[in-house]
C-alpha positions as CSV (number, residue, x, y, z in Angstrom):
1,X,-18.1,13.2,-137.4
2,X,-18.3,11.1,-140.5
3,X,-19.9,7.8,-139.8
4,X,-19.2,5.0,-142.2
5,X,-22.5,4.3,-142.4
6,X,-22.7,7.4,-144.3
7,X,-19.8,6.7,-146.6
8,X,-19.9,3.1,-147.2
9,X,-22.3,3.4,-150.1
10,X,-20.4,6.2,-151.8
11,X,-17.7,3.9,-151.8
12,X,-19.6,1.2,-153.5
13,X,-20.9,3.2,-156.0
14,X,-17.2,5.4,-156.8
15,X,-19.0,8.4,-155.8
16,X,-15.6,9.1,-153.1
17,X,-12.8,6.7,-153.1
18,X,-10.8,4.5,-150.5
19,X,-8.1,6.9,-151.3
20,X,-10.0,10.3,-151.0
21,X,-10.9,8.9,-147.4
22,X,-7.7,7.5,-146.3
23,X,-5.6,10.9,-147.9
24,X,-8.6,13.0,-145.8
25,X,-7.7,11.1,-142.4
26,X,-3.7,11.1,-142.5
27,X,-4.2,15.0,-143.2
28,X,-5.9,15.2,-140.2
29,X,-3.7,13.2,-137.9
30,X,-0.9,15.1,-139.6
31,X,-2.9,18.6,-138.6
32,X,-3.8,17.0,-135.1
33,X,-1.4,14.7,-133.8
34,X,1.3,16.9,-132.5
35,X,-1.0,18.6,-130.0
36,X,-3.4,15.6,-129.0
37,X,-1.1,12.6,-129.5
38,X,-3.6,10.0,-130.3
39,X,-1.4,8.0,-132.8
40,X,2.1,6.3,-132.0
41,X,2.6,5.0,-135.3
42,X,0.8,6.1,-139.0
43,X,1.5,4.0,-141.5
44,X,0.6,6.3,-144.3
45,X,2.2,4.9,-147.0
46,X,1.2,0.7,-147.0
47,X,-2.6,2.6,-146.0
48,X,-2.5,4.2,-149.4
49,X,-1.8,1.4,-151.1
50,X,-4.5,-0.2,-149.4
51,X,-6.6,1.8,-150.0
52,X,-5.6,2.0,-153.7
53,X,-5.7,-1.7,-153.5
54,X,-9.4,-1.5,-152.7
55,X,-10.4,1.3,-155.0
56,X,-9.4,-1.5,-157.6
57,X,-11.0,-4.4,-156.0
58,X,-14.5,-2.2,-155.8
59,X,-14.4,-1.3,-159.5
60,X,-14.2,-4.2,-160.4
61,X,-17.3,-5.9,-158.6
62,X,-15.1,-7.7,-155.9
63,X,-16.3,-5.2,-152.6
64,X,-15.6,-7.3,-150.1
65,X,-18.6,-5.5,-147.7
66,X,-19.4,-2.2,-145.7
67,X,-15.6,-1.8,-144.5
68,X,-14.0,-1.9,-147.6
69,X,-11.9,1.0,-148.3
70,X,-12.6,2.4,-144.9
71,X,-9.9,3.7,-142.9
72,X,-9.9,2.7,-139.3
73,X,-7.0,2.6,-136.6
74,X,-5.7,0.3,-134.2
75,X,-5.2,0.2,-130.6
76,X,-1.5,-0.5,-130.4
77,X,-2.4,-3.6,-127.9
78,X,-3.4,-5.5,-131.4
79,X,-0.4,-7.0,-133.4
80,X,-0.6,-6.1,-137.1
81,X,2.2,-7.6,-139.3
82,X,5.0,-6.1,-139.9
83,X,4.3,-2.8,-136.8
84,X,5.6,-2.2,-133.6
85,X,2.9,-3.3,-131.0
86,X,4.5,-1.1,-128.4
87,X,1.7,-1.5,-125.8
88,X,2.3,2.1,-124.9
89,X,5.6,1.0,-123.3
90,X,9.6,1.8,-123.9
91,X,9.3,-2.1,-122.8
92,X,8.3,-2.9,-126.0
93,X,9.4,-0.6,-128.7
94,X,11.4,-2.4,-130.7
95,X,8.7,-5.3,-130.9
96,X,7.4,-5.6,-134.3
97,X,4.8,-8.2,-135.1
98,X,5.2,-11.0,-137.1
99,X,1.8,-11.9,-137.7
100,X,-1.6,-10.1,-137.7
101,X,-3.9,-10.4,-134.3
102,X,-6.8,-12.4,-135.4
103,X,-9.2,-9.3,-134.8
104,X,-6.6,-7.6,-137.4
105,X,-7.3,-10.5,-139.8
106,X,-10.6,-10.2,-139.8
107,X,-10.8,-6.6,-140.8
108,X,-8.3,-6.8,-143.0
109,X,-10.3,-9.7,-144.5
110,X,-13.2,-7.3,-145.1
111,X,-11.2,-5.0,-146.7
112,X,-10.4,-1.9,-144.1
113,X,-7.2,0.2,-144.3
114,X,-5.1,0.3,-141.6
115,X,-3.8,4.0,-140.9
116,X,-1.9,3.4,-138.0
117,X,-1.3,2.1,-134.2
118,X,-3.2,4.8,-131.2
119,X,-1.9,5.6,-128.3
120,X,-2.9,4.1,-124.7
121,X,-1.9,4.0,-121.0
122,X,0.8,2.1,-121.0
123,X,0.4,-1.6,-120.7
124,X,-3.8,-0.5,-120.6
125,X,-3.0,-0.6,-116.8
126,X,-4.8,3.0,-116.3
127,X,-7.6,5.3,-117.1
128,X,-6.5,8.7,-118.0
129,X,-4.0,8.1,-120.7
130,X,-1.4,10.6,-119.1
131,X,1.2,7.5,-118.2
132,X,2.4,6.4,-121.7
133,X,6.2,5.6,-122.8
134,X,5.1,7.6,-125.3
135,X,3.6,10.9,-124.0
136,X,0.3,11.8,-122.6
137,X,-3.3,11.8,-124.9
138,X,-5.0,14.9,-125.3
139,X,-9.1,15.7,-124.9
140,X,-10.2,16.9,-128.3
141,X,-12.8,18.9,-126.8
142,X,-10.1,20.5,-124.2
143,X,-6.6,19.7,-124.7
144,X,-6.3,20.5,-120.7
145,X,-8.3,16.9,-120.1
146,X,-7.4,13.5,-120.3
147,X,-9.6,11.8,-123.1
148,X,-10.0,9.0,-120.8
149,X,-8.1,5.5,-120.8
150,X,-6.6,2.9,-122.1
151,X,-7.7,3.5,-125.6
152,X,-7.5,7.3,-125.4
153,X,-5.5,7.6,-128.1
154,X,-8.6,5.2,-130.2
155,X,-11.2,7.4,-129.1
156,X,-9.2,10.8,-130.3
157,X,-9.3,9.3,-133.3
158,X,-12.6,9.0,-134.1
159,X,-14.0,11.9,-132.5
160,X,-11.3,14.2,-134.5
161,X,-11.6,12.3,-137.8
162,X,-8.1,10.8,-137.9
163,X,-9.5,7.4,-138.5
164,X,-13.4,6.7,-139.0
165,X,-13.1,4.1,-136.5
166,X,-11.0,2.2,-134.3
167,X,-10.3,-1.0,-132.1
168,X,-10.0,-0.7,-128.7
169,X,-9.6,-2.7,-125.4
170,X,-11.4,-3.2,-122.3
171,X,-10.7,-4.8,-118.9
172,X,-12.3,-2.2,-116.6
173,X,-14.0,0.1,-118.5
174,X,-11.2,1.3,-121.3
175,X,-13.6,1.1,-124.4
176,X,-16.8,3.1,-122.8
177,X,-14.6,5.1,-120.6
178,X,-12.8,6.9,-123.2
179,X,-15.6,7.2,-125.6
180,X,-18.0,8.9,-122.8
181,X,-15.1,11.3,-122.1
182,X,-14.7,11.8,-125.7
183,X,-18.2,11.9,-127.0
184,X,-18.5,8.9,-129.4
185,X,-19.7,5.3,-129.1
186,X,-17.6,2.4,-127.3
187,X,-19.0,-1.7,-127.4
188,X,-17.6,-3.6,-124.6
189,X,-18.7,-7.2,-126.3
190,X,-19.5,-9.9,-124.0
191,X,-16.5,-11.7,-122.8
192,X,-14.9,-14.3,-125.2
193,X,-17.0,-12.8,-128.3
194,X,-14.3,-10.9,-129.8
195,X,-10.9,-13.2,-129.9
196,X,-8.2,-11.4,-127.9
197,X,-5.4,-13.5,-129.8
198,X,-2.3,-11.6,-130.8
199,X,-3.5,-8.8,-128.2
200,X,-1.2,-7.6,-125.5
201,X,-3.2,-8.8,-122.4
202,X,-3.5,-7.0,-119.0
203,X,-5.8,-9.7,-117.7
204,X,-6.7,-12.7,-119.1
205,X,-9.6,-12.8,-116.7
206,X,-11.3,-9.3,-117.8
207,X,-10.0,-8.3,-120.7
208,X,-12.6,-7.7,-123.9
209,X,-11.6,-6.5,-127.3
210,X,-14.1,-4.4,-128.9
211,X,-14.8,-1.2,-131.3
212,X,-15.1,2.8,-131.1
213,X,-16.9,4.7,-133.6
214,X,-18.9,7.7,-134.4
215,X,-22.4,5.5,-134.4
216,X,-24.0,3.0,-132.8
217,X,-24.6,1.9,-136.3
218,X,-20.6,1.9,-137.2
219,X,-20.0,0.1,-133.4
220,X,-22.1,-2.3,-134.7
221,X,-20.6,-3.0,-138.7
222,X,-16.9,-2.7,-136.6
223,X,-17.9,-5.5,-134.1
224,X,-20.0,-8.3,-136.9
225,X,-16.3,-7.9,-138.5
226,X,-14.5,-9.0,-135.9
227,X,-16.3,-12.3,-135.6
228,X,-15.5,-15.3,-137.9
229,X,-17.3,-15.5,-140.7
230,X,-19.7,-18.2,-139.7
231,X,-21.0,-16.3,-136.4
232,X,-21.3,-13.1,-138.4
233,X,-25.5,-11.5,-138.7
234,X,-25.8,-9.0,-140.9
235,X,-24.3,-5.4,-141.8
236,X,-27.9,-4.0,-140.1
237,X,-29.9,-4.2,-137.4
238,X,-33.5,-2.5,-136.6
239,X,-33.7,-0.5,-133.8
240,X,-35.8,-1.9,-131.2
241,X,-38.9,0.3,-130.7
242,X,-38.6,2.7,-127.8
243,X,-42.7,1.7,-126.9
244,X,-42.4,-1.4,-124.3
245,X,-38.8,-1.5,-124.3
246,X,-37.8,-2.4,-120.6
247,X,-35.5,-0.6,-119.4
248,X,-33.5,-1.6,-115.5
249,X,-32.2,1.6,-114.0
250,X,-28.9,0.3,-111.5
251,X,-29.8,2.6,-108.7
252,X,-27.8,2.8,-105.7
253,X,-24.0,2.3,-105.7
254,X,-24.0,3.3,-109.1
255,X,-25.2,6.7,-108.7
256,X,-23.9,7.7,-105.4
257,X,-20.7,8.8,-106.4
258,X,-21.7,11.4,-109.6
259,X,-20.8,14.8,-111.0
260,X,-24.0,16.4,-110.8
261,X,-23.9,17.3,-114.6
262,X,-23.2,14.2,-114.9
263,X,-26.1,12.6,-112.8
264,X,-28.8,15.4,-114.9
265,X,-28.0,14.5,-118.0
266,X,-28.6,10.5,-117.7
267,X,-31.1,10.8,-115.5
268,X,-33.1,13.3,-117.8
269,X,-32.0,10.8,-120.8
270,X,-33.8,7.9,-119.0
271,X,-36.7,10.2,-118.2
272,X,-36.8,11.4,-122.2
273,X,-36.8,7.2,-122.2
274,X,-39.7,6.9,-120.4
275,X,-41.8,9.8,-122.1
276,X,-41.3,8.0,-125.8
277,X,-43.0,4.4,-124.2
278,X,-39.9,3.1,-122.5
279,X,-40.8,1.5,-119.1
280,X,-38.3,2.2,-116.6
281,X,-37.7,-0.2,-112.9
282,X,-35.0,0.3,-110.7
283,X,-32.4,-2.6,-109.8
284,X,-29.9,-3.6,-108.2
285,X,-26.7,-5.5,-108.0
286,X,-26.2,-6.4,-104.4
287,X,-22.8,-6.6,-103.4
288,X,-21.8,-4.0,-106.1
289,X,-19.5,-1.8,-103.2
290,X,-17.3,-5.2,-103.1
291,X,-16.4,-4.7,-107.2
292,X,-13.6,-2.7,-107.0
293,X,-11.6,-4.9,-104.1
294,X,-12.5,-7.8,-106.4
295,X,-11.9,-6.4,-109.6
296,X,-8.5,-4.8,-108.2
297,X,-6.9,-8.0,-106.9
298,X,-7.7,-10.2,-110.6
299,X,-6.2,-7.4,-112.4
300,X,-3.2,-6.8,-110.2
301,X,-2.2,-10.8,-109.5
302,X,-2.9,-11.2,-113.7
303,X,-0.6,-8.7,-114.5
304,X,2.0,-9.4,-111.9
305,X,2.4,-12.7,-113.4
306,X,2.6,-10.8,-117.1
307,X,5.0,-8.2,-116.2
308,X,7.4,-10.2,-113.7
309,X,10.4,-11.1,-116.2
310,X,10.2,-7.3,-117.7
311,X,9.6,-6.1,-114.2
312,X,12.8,-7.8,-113.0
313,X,15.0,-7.1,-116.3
314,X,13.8,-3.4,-117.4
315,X,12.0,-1.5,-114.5
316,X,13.1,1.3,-115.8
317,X,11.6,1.4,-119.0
318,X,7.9,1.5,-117.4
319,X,6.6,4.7,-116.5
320,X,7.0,5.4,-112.8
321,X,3.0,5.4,-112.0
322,X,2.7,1.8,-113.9
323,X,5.4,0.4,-112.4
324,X,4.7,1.1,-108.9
325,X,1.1,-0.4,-109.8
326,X,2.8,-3.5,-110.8
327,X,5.5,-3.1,-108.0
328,X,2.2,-3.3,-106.2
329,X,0.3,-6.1,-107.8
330,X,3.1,-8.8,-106.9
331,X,2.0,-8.4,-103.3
332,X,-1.7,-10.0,-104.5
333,X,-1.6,-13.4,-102.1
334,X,-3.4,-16.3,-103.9
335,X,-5.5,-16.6,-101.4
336,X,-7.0,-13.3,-102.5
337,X,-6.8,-13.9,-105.6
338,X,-9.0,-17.1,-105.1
339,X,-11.6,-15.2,-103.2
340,X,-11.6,-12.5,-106.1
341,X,-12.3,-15.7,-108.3
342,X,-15.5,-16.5,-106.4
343,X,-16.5,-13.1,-106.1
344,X,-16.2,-12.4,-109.9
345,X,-19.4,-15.1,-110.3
346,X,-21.1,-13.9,-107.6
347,X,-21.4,-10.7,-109.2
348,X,-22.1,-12.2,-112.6
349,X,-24.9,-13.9,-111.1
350,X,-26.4,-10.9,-109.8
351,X,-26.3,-9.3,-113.3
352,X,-27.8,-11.7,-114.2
353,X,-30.6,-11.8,-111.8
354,X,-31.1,-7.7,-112.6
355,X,-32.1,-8.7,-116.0
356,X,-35.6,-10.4,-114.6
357,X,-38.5,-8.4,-115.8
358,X,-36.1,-5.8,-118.0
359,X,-34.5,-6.3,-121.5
360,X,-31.2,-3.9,-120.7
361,X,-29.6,-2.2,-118.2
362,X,-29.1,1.6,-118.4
363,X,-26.3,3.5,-115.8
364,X,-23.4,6.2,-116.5
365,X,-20.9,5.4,-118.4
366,X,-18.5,7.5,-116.6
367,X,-19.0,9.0,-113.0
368,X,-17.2,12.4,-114.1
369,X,-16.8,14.1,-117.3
370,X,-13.3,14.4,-118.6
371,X,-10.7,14.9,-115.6
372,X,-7.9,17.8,-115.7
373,X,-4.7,16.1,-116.9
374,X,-2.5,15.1,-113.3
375,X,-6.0,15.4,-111.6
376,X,-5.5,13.4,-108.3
377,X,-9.7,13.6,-107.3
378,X,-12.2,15.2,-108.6
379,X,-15.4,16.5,-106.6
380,X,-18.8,14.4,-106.7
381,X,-21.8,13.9,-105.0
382,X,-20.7,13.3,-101.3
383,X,-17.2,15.2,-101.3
384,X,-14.9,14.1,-103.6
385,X,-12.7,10.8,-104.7
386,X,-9.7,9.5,-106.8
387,X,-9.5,9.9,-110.1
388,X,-9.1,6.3,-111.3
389,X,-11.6,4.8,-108.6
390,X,-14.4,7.6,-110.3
391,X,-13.3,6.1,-113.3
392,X,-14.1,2.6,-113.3
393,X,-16.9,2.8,-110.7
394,X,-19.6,2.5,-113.3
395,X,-17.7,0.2,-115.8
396,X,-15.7,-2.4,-114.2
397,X,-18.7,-4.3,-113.0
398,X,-19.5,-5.4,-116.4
399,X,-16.0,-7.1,-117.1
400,X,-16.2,-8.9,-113.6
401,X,-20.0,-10.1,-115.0
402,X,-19.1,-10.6,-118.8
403,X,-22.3,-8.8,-119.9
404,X,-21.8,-6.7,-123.5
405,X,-22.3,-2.9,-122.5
406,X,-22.2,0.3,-124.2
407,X,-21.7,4.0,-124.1
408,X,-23.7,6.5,-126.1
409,X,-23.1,10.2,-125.9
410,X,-26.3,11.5,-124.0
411,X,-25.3,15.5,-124.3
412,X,-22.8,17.7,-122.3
413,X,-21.6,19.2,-119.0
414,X,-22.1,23.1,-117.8
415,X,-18.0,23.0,-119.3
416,X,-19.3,21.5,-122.7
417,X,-17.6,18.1,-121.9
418,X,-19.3,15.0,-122.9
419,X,-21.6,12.5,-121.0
420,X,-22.0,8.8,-121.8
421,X,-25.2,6.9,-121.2
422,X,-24.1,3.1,-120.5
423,X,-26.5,0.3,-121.5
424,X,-26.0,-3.3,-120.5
425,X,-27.2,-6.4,-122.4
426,X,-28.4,-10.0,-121.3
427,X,-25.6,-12.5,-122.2
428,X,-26.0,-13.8,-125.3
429,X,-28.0,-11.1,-126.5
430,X,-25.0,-8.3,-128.1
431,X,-27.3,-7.9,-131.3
432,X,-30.7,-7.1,-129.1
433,X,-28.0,-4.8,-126.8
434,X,-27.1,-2.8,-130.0
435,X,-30.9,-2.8,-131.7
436,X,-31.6,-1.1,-128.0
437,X,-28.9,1.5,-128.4
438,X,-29.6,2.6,-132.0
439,X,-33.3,3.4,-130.5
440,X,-32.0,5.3,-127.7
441,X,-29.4,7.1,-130.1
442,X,-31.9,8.5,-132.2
443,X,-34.0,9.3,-129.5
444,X,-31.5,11.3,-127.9
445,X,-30.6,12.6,-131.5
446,X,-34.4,13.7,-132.1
């Protein structure tokens, strides 16, 4: 994969242009879309003259910084002016936006060229991809597979080269899900970092906007963008050195429920840790078998309330599986809903509390590699379990706490399918989060 770390500097110096790039990625989606269906919309032509736009600005001394001229994509959750945001939905495909998102603004104020809207599970209410008004997503690395969810379609782009990196969104797992599944690099940012204005919302309460991208190092460039400009760092950080780093293994819950490939190949990562200085503790988050009964009735009773005047008005326009999950969600009493409040901070608090004596938390990213497309369960440690409960096991605690958390590729299954590491962060620490995971990158790497 190119990483635009790599080509930001030739870009500077005229070595490739904005154009050469852009012209190199619609080929691609052009080559690839039919058979994977990441993109719903490309905007090829208003990308080339963006991109032609910024081939000017750079020659003549006005690069705007490292994403100038580079051509990422959108998750089409994100309004950008003058598109359809369809939200994956027949709901909503004759919305087009009026204005720009404020994440859109941002990279479009430093300069990136927008080659068109992804593909998702419709309404983000879903992890496989499969149930979109617009047909299902496609596994680069096995078309048979879902590429994970909501932002499949964003993570097909990267890891095939249609775009050299993307925007995604997250309210259970739907960054650092589909970039384990895919093999690239997903940052859930901690909640409230990232603006979610002008984003199609699933829950108000969880939901986190955030990027995908080849690199830690490209995550990291994506995301300082996205901030305004007075809470922006720097394009860089320096890896955190592997010797002393403390690292919290989340034991337990979270790795009862594993594809055994899936359980080798982090555990031997966190061992590979260990040998290069890393000190490694188990923790624990206590009630972490109540997430998923919280988690379930904040998301449902949020986007009951979202969906009820669609719901009501166009039922049929909604694929069937996502709207019998919202056919479903009105039934969320508010009593539960209440309780599901309360439990959301208890949990945060006992994030919190794993973080004594460690600097990050490390985890799977996703319990199972890449499920079959229509897969009801797959098998795991234990027996076997539901697809979308698999899914989100290891990821939707993280949206309930807040914390920033990432997924880095940390090698493959027996099937050649990829495995994502997940590190957590202390709140209020993304940049020490993301100087942790360019260590473990390129000690996984070397």
């Amino acid at each position: 994969m190119t990483t635009i770390s790599a080509v930001t500097s030739r870009v500077a110096a005229g070595a490739v242009t904005s154009e050469q790039l852009t012209e190199n990625c619609l080929s691609v989606i052009q080559q690839l879309n039919p058979k994977l269906n990441a993109f719903i919309t490309v905007t090829a032509d208003t990308a080339l003259q963006q991109a032609r736009a910024a081939d000017k600005e750079i020659a003549a001394g006005r690069r705007l910084g490292p994403l100038h001229g580079i051509p990422i994509s959108l998750k089409d959750l994100l309004d950008q002016q003058g598109v359809p945001t369809t939200a994956g939905s027949l709901v909503r495909k004759d919305h087009v936006a009026i204005a720009d998102a404020v994440v859109t603004r941002r990279l479009r104020e430093s300069g990136a060229v927008f080659v068109g809207k992804t593909n998702l599970h419709e309404f983000a209410f879903g992890t496989t991809s499969e149930d979109s008004g617009f047909g299902a997503i496609r596994n680069p690395h096995d078309p048979l597979r879902s590429p994970g969810g909501s932002s499949g379609g964003s993570a097909v782009a990267v890891a095939t080269g249609m775009s050299l990196g993307t925007v995604g969104t997250d309210t259970g797992g739907s960054i650092r899900i589909p970039a384990a599944a895919c093999g690239i690099v997903g940052l859930k940012p901690e909640w409230g970092h990232v603006s979610a204005s002008g984003v199609v919302p699933l829950s108000r309460q969880l939901d986190h906007v955030g990027p995908l991208a080849a690199s830690v190092a490209d995550a990291w460039l994506l995301y300082n963008a996205m901030q305004s400009p007075s809470d922006r760092i720097g394009d860089a950080l320096e890896a955190t050195p592997l010797k002393g780093l403390r690292v919290g293994t989340l034991s337990g819950y979270f790795f009862d429920r594993l594809d055994e490939d899936v359980e080798r190949g982090v555990l031997n990562t966190i061992q590979h840790l260990q040998r290069l200085g890393a000190t490694v503790t188990d923790v624990n988050v206590p009630h972490a078998a109540d997430m998923a009964a919280i988690y379930l009735h904040l998301v449902f009773g949020d986007a009951a309330e979202y969906h009820a005047p669609t719901l009501e008005s166009r039922p049929k326009d909604y694929t069937e599986p996502v709207r019998l999950r919202l056919e479903m969600a009105r039934y969320v009493l508010a009593e539960d809903y209440i309780r599901a409040l309360r439990g959301k901070a208890v949990i945060a608090r006992e994030v919190d509390r794993a973080f004594d004596g460690v600097d990050v938390l490390a985890l799977p990213a996703l319990a199972i590699p890449a499920p079959p497309i229509g897969a009801a369960t797959m098998p795991v440690k234990g027996g076997s379990d539901a697809v979308r409960t698999l899914m989100l096991r290891c990821t939707q605690p993280f949206n309930l706490s807040g914390h920033p958390a990432i997924s880095i590729p940390c090698g493959v299954t027996r099937d050649r399918m990829p495995i994502g590491l997940q590190l957590v962060g202390r709140k209020g620490r993304t940049p020490a989060l993301v100087q942790a995971a360019l260590a473990v990158e390129a000690a996984i790497a070397g």
